[in-house]
Residue frames as a rotation matrix with the C-alpha (Angstrom) as fourth column:
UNK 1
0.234 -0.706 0.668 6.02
-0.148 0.653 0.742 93.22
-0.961 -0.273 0.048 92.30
UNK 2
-0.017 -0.295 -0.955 8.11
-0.983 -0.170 0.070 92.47
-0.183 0.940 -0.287 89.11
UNK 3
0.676 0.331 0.658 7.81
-0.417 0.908 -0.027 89.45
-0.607 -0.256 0.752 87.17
UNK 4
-0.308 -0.925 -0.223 10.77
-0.749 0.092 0.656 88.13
-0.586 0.369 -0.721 85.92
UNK 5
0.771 0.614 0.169 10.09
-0.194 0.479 -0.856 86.48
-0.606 0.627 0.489 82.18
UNK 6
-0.476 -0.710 0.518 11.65
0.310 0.416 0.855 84.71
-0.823 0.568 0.023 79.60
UNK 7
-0.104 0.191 -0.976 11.10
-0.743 -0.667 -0.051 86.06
-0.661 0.720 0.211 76.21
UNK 8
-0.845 -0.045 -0.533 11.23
-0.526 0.250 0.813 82.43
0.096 0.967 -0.235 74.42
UNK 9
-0.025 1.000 0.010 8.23
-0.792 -0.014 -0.611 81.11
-0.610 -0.023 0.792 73.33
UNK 10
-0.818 -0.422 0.391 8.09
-0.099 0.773 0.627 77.52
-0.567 0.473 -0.674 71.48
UNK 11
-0.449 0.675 -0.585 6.05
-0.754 -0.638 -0.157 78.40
-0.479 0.370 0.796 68.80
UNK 12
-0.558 -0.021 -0.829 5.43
-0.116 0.992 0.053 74.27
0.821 0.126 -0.556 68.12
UNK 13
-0.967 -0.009 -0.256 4.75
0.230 0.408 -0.884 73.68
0.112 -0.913 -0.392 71.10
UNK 14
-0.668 0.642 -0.377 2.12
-0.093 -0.574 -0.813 76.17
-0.739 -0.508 0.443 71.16
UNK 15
-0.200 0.893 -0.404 0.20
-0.973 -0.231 -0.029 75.23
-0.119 0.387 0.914 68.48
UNK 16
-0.678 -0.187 -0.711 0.07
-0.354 0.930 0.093 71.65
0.644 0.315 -0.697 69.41
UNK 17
-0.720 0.691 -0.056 -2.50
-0.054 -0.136 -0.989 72.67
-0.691 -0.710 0.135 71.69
UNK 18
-0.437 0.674 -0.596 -4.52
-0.735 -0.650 -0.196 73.27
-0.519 0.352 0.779 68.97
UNK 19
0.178 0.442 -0.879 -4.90
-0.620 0.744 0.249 69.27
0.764 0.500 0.407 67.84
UNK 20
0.189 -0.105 0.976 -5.53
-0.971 0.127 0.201 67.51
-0.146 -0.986 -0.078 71.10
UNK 21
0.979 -0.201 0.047 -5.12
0.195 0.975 0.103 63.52
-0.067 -0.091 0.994 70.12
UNK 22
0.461 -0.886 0.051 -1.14
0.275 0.087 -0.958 64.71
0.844 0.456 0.284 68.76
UNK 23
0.310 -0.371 0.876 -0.81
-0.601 -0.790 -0.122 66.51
0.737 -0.489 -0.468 71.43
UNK 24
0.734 0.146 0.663 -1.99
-0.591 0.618 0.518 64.10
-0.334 -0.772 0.540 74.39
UNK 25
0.969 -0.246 -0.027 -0.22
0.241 0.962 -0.130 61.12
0.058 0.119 0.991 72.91
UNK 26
0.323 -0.935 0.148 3.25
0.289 -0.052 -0.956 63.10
0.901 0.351 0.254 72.89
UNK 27
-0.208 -0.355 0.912 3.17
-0.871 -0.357 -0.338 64.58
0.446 -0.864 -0.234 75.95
UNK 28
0.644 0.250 0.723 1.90
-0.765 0.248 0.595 61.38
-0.030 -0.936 0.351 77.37
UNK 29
0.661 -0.747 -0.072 4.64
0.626 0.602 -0.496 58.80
0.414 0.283 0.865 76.04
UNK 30
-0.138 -0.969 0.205 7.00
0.122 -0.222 -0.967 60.99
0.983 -0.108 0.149 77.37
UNK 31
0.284 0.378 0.881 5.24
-0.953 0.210 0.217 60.78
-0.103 -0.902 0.420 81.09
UNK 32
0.710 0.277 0.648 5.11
-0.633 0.655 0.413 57.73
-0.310 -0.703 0.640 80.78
UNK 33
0.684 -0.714 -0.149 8.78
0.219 0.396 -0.892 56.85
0.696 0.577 0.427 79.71
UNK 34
-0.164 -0.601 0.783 9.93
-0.785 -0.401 -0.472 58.57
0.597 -0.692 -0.406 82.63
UNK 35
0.025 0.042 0.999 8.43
-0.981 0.195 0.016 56.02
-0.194 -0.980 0.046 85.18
UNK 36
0.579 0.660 0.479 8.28
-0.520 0.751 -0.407 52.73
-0.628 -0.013 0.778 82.67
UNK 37
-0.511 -0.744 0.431 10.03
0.389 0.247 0.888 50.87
-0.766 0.621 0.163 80.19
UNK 38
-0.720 0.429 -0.546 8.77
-0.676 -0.253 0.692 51.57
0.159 0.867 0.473 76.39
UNK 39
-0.768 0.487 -0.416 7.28
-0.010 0.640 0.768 48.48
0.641 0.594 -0.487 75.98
UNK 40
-0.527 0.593 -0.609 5.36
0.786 0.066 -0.615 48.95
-0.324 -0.803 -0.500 79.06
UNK 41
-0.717 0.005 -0.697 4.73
-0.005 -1.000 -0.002 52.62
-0.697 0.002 0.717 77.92
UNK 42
-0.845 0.275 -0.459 2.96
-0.458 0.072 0.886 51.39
0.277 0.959 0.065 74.92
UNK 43
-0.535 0.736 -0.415 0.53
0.747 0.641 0.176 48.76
0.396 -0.215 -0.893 76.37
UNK 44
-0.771 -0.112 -0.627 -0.51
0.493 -0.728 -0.476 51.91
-0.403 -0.676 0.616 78.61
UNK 45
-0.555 0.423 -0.717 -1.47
-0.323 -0.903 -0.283 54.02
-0.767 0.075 0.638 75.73
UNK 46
-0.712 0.642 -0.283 -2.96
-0.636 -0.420 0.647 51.84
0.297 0.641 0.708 73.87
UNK 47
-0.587 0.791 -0.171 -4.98
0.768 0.611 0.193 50.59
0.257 -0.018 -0.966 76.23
UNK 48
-0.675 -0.305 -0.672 -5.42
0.152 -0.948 0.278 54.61
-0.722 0.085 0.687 76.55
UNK 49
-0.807 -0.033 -0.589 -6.83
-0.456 -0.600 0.658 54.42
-0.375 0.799 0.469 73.17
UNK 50
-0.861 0.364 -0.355 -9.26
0.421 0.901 -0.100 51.50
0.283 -0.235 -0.930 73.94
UNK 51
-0.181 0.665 -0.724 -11.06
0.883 -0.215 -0.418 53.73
-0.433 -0.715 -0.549 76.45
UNK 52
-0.820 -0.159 -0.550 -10.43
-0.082 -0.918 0.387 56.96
-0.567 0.363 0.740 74.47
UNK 53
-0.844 0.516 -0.147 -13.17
-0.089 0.137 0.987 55.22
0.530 0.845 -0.069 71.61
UNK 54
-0.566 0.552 -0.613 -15.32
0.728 0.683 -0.057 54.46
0.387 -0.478 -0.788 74.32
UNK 55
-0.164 0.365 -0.917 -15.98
0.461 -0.793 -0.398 57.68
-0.872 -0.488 -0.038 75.93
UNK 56
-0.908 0.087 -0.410 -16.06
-0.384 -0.566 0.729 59.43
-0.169 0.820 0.548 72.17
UNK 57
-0.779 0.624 0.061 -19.05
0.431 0.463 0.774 57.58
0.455 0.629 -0.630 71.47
UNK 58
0.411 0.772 -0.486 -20.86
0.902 -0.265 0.341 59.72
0.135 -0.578 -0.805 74.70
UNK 59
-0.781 -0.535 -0.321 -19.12
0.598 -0.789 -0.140 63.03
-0.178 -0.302 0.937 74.25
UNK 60
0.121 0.868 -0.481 -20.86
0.607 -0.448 -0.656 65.82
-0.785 -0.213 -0.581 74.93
UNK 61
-0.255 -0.280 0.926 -21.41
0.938 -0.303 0.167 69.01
0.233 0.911 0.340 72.49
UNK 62
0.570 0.293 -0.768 -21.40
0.575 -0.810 0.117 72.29
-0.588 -0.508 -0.630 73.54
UNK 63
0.983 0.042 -0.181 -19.54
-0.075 -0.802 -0.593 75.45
-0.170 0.596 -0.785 72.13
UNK 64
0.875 -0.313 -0.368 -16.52
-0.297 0.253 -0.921 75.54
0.381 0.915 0.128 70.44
UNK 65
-0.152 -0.587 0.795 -13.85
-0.763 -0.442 -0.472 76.56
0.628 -0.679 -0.380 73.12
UNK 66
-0.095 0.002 0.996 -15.60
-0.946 0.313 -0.090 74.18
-0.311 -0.950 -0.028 75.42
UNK 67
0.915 0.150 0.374 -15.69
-0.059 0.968 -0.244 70.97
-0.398 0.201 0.895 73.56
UNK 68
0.418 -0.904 0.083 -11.80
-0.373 -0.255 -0.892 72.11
0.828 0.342 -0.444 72.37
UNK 69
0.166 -0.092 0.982 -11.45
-0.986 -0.016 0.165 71.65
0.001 -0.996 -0.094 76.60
UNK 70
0.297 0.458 0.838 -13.27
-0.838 0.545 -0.001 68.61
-0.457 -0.702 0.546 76.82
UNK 71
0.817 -0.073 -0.572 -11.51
-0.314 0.776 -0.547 66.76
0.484 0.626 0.611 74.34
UNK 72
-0.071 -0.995 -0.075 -8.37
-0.427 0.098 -0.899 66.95
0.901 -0.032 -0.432 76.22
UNK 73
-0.094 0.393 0.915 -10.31
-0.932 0.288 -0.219 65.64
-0.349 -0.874 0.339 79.48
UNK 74
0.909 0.351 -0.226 -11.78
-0.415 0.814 -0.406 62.93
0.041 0.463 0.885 77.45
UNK 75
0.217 -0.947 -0.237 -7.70
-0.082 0.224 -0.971 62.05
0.973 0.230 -0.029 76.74
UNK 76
-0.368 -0.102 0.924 -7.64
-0.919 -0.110 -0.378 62.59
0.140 -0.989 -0.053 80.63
UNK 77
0.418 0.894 0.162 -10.15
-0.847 0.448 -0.287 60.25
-0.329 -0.017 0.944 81.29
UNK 78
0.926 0.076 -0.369 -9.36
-0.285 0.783 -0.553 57.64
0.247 0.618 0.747 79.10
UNK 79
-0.414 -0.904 0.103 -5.24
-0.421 0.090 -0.902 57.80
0.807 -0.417 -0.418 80.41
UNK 80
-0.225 0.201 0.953 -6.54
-0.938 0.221 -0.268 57.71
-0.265 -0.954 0.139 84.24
UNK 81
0.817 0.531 0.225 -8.68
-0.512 0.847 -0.143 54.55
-0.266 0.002 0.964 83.49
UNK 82
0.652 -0.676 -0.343 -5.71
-0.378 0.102 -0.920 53.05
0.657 0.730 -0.189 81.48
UNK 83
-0.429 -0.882 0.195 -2.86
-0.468 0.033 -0.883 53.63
0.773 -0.470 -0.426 83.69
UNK 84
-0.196 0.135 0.971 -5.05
-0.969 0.126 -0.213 51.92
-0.151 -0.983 0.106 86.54
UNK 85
0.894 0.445 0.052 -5.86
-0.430 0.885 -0.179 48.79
-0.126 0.138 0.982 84.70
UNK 86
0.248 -0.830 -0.499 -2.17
-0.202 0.460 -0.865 48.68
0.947 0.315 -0.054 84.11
UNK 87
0.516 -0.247 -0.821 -1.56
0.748 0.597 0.291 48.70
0.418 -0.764 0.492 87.88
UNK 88
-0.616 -0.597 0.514 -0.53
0.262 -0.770 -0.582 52.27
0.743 -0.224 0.630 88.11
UNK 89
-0.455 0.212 -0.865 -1.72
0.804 -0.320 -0.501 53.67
-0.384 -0.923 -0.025 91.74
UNK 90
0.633 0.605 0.483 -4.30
0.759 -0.607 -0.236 56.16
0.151 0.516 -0.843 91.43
UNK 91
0.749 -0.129 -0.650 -2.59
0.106 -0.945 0.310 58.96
-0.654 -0.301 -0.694 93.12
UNK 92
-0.283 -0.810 0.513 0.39
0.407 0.383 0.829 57.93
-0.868 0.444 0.222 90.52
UNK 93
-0.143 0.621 0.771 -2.30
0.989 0.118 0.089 58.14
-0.035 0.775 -0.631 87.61
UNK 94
0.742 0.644 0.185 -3.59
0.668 -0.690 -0.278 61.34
-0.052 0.330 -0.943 88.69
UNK 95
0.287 -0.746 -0.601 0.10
0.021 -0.623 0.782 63.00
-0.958 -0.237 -0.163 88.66
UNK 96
-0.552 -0.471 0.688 0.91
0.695 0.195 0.692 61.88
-0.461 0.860 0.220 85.32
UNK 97
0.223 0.831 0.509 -2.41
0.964 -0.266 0.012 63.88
0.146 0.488 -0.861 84.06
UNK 98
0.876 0.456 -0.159 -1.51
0.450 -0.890 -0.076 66.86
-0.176 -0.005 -0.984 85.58
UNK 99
-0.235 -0.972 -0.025 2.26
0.159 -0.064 0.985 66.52
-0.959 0.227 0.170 84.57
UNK 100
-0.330 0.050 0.943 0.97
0.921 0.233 0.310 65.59
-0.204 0.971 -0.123 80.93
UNK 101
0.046 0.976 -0.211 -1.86
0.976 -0.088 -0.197 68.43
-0.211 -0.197 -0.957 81.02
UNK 102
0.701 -0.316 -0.639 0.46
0.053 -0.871 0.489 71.38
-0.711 -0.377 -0.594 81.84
UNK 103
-0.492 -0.821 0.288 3.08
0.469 0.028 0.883 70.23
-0.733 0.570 0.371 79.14
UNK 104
-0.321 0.427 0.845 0.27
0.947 0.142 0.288 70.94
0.003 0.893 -0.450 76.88
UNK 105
0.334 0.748 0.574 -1.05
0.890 -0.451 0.069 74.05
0.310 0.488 -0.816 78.15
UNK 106
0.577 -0.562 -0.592 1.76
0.512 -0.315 0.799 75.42
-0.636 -0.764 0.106 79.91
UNK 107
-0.753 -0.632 0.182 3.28
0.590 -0.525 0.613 76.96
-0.292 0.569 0.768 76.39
UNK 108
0.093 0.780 0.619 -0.23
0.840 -0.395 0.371 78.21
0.534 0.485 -0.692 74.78
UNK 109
0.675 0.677 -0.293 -0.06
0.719 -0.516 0.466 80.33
0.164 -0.525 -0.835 78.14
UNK 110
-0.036 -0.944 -0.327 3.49
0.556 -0.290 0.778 81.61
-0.830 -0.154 0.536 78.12
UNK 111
-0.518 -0.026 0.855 2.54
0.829 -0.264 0.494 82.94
0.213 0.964 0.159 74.99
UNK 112
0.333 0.940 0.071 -0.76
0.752 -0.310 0.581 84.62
0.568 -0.140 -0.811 75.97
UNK 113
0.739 0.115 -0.664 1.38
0.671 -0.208 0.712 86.19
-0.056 -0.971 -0.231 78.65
UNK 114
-0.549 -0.814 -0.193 4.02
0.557 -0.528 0.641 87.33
-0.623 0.244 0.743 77.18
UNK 115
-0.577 0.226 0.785 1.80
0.423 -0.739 0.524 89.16
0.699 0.635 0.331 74.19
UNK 116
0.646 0.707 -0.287 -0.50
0.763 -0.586 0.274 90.66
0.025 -0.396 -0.918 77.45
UNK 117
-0.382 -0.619 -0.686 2.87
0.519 -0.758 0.395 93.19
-0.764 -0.205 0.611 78.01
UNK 118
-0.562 0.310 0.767 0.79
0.827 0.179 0.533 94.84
0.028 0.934 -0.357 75.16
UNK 119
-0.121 0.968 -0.218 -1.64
0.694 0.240 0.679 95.65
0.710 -0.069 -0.701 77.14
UNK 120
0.717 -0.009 0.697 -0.22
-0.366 -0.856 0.366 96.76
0.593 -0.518 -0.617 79.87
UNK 121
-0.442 -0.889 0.120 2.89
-0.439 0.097 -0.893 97.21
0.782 -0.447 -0.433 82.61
UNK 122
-0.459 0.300 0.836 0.57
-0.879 -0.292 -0.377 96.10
0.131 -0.908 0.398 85.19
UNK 123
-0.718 0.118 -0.686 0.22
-0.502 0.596 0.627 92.90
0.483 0.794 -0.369 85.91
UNK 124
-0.193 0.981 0.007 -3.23
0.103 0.027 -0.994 92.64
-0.976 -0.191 -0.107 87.54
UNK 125
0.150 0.711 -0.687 -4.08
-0.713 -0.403 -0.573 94.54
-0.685 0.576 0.446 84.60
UNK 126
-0.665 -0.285 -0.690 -2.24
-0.708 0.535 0.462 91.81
0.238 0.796 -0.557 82.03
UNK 127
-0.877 0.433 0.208 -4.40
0.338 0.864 -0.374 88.68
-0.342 -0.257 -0.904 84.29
UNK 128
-0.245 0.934 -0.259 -7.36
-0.352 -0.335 -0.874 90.70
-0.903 -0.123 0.411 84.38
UNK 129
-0.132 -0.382 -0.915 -7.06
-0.842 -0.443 0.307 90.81
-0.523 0.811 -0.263 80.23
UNK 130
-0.508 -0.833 0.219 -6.34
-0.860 0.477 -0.180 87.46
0.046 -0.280 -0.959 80.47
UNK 131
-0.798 0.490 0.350 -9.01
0.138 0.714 -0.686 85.97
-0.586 -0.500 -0.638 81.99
UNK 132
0.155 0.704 -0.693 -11.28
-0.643 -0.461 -0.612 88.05
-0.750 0.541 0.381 80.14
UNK 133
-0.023 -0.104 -0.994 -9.98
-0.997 -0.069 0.030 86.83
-0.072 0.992 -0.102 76.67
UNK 134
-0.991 -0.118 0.054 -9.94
-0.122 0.990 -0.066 82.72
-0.046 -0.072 -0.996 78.25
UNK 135
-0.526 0.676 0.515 -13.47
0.537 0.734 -0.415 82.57
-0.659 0.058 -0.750 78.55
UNK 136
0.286 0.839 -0.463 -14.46
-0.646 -0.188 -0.740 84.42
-0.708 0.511 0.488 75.30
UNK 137
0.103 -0.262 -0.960 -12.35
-0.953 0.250 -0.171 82.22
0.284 0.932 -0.224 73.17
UNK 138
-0.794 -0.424 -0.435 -11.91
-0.341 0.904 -0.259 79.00
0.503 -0.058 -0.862 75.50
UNK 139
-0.857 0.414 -0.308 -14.09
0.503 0.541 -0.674 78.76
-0.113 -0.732 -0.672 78.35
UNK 140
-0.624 0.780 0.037 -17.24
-0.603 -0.512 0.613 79.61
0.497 0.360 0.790 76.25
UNK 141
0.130 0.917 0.378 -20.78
-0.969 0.199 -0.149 78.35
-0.211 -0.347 0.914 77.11
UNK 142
0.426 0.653 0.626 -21.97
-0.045 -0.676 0.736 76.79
0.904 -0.342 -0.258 78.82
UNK 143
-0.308 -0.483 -0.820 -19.56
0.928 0.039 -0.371 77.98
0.211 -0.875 0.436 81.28
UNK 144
0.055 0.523 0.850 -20.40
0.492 -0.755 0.433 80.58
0.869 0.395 -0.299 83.37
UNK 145
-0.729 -0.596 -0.338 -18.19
0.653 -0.456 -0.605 83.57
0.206 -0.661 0.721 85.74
UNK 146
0.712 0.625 0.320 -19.08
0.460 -0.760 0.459 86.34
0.530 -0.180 -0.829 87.11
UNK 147
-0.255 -0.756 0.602 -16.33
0.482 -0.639 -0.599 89.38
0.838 0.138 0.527 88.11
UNK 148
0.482 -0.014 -0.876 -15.64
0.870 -0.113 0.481 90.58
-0.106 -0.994 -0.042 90.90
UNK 149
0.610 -0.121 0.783 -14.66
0.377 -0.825 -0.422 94.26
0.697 0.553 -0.457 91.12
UNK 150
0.933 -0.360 -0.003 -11.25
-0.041 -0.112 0.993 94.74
-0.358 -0.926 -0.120 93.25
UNK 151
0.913 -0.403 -0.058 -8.60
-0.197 -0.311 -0.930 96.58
0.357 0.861 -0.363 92.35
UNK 152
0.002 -0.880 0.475 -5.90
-0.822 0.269 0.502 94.75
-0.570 -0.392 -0.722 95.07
UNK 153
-0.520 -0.098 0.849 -6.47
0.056 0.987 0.148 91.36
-0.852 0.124 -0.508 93.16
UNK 154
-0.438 0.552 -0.710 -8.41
-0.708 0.275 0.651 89.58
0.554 0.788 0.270 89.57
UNK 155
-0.812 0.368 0.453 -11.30
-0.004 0.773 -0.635 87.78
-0.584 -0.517 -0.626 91.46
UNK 156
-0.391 0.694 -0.604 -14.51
-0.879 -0.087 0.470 86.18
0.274 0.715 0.644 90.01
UNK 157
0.016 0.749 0.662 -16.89
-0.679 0.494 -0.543 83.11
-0.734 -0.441 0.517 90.32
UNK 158
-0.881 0.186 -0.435 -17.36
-0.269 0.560 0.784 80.15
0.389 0.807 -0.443 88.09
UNK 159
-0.264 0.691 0.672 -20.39
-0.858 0.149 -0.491 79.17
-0.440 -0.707 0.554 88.39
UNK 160
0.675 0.622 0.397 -20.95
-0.411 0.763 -0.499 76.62
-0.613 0.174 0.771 86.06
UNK 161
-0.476 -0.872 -0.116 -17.77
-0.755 0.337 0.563 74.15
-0.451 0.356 -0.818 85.06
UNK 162
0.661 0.747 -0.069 -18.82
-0.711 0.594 -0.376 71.79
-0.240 0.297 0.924 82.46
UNK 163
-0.207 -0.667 -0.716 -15.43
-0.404 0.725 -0.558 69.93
0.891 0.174 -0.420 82.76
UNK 164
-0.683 -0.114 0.721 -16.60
-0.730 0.084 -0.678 69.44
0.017 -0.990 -0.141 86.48
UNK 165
0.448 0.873 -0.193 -19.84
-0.843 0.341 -0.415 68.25
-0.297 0.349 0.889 84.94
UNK 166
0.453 0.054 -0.890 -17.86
-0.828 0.395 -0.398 65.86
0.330 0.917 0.223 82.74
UNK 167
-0.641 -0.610 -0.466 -15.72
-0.172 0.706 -0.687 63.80
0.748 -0.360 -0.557 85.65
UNK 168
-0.498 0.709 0.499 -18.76
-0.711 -0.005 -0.703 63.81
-0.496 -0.705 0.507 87.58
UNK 169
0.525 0.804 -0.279 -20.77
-0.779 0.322 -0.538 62.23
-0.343 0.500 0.795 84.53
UNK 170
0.391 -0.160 -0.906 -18.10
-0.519 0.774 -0.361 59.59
0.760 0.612 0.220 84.30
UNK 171
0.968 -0.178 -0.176 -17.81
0.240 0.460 0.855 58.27
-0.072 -0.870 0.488 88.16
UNK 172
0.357 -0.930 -0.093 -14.52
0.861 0.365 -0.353 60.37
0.362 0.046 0.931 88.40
UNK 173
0.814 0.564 -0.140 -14.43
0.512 -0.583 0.631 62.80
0.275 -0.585 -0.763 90.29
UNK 174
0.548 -0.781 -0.300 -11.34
0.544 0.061 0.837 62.65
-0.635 -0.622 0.458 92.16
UNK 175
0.077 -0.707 0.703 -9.76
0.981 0.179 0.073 63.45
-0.177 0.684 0.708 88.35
UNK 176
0.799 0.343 0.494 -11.35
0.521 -0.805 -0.284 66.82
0.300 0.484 -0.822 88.25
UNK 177
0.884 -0.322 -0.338 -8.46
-0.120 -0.856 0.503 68.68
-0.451 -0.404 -0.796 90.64
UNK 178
-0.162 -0.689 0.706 -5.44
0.518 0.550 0.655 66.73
-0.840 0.472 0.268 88.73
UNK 179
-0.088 0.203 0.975 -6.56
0.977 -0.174 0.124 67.22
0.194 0.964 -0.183 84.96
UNK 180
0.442 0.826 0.349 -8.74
0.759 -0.552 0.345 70.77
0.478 0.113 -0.871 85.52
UNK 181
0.820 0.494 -0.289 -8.02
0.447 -0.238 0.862 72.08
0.357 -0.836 -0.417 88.32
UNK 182
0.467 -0.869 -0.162 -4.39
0.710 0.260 0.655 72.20
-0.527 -0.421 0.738 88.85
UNK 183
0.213 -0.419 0.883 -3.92
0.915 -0.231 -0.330 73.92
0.342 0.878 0.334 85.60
UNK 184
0.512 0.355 0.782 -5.02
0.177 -0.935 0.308 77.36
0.840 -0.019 -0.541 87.15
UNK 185
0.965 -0.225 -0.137 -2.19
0.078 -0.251 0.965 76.91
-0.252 -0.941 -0.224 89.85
UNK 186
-0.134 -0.907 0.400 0.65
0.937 0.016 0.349 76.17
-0.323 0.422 0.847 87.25
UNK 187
0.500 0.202 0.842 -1.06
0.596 -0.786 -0.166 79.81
0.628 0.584 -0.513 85.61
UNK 188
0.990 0.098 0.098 -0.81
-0.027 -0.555 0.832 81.74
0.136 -0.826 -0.547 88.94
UNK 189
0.561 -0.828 0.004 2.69
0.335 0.232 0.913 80.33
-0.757 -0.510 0.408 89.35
UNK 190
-0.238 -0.526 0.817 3.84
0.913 0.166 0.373 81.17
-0.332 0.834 0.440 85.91
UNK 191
0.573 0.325 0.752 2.00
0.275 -0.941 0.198 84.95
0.772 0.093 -0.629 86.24
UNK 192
-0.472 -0.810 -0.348 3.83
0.403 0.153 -0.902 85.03
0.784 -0.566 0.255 89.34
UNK 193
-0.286 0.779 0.559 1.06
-0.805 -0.512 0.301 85.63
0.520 -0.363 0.773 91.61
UNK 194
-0.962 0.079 0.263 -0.86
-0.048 0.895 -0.444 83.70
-0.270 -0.439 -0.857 94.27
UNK 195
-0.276 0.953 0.125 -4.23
-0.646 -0.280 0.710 82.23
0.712 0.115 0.693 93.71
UNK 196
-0.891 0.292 0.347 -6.37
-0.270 0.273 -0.923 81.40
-0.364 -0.917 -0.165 96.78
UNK 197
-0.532 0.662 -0.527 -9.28
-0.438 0.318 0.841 79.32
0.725 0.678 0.121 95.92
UNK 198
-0.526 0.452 0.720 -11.81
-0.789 0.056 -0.612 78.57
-0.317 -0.890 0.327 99.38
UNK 199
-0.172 0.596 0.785 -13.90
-0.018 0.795 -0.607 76.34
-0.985 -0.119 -0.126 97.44
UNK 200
-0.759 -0.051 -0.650 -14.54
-0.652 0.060 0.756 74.74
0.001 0.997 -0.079 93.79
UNK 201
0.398 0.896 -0.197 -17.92
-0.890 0.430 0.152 72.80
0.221 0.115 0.968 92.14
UNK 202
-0.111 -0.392 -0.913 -15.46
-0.148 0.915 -0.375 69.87
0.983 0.093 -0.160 92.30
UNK 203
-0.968 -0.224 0.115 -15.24
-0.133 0.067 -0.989 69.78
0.214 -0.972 -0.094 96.04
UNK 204
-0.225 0.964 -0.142 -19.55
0.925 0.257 0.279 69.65
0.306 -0.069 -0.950 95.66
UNK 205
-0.552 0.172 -0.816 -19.52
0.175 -0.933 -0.315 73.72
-0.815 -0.317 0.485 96.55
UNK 206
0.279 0.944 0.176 -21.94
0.702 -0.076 -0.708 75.61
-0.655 0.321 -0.684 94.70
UNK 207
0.953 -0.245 0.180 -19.19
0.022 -0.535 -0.844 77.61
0.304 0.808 -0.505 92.56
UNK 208
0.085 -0.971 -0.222 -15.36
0.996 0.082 0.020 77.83
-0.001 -0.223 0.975 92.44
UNK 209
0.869 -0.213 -0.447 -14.17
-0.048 -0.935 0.352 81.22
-0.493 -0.285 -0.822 93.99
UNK 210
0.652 -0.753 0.084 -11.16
0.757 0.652 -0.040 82.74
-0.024 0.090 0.996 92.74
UNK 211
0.927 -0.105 -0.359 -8.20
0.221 -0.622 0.751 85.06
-0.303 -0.776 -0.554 93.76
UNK 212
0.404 -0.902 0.150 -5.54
0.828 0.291 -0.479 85.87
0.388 0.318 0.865 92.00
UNK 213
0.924 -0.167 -0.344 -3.35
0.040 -0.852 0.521 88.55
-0.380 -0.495 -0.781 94.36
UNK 214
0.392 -0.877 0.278 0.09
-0.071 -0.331 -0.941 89.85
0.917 0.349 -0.192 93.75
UNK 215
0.628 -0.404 -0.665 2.63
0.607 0.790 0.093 87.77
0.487 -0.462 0.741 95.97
UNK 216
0.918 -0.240 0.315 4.07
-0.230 -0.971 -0.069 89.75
0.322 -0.010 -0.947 98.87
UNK 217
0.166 -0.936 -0.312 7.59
0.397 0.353 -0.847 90.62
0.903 0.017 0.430 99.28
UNK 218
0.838 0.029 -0.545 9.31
0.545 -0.107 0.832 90.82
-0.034 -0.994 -0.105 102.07
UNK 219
0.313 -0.754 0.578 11.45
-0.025 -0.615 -0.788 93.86
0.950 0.232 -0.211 103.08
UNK 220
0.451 -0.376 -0.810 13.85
0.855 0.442 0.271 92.35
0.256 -0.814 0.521 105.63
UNK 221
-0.413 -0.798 0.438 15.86
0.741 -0.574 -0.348 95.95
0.529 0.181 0.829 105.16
UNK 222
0.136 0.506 0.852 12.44
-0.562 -0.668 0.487 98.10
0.816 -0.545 0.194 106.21
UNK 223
0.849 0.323 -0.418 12.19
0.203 0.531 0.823 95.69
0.488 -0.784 0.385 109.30
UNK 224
0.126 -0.898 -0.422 15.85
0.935 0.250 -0.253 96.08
0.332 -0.363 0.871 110.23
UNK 225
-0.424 -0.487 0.763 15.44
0.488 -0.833 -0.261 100.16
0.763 0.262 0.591 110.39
């Protein structure tokens, strides 16, 4: 199947990924201007920034890539808790996060994707590539996959999510498919591909499966002949 792409790339954008408090705080003021007044918007984030000092004071440390992650959870976190003391419905709360989440990482990857045509015309072969190059430079230790060898689809294992770890270790749970979780369906949609996921550590499973397949078309013309 072909994937129809855009060639522009907001080179801003994409390295505003790379300082997570600027980031978070722009993308979330604009979330949360959409559904509030300003002045309401403010109180929000900085009670936002209230909780944000709180959790910093118990962050964890782990490897570079993965404490790069967890800072933007922490910013998760600390929103969710926020936006509920303001009176925002959770399920409300946990949309903004993954609205906010994807603004942020939703260019880094458009990039990534567009420089995989490098690699190759094939785009299994461009995910495959892909995935590979997320957890040597992002999702370092101590996460931990395991590949699956199958040349209709990019499958593999997580076996150990220390962002799962981290809404688990702060009586949130619920936050993990919002913030985390979600991200790796906006990918799938934006590779143009489906991913089928049976079960994830969030859900209490003993590893997140994953499936990314090339999305079939339908030929209404063969059927007609």
């Amino acid at each position: 199947m072909s994937v129809k792409e855009t060639t522009s790339v907001n080179v801003l954008r994409v390295m505003m990924f790379y300082f997570p408090k600027t980031s978070f705080r722009y993308y979330a003021l604009l979330a949360l201007k959409e559904v509030m007044k300003l002045e309401d918007a403010k109180e929000v984030w900085s009670k936002t920034l209230a909780q944000q000092r709180k959790l910093a004071l118990k962050r964890p440390y782990y490897s570079l890539g993965t404490n790069h992650l967890l800072r933007y959870m922490e910013w998760d976190c600390a929103l969710y808790l926020a936006a509920q003391e303001q009176g925002i419905a959770q399920s409300s709360a946990k949309e903004l996060i993954e609205k906010i989440n994807w603004s942020i990482f939703g260019p880094a990857n458009k990039a990534v994707f567009y420089i995989s045509r490098l690699r190759s015309s094939q785009l299994l072969t461009r995910i495959d590539w892909i995935i590979s190059l997320m957890f040597l430079l992002i999702f370092t230790a101590p996460f931990k996959y395991h590949k699956h060898s199958n040349s209709n689809e990019v499958a593999f294992d997580v076996t150990l999510c220390p962002l799962a770890n981290y809404f688990k270790e702060q009586n949130v749970v619920e936050l993990t498919a919002s913030a985390a979780c979600s991200l790796d369906n906006h990918m799938a949609n934006l590779w143009g591909v489906t991913l089928t996921r049976p079960q994830t550590i969030a859900q209490n499973q003993p590893f997140c499966e994953f499936h990314f397949q090339p999305k079939l078309v339908k030929l209404e013309s063969a059927k007609q002949k």
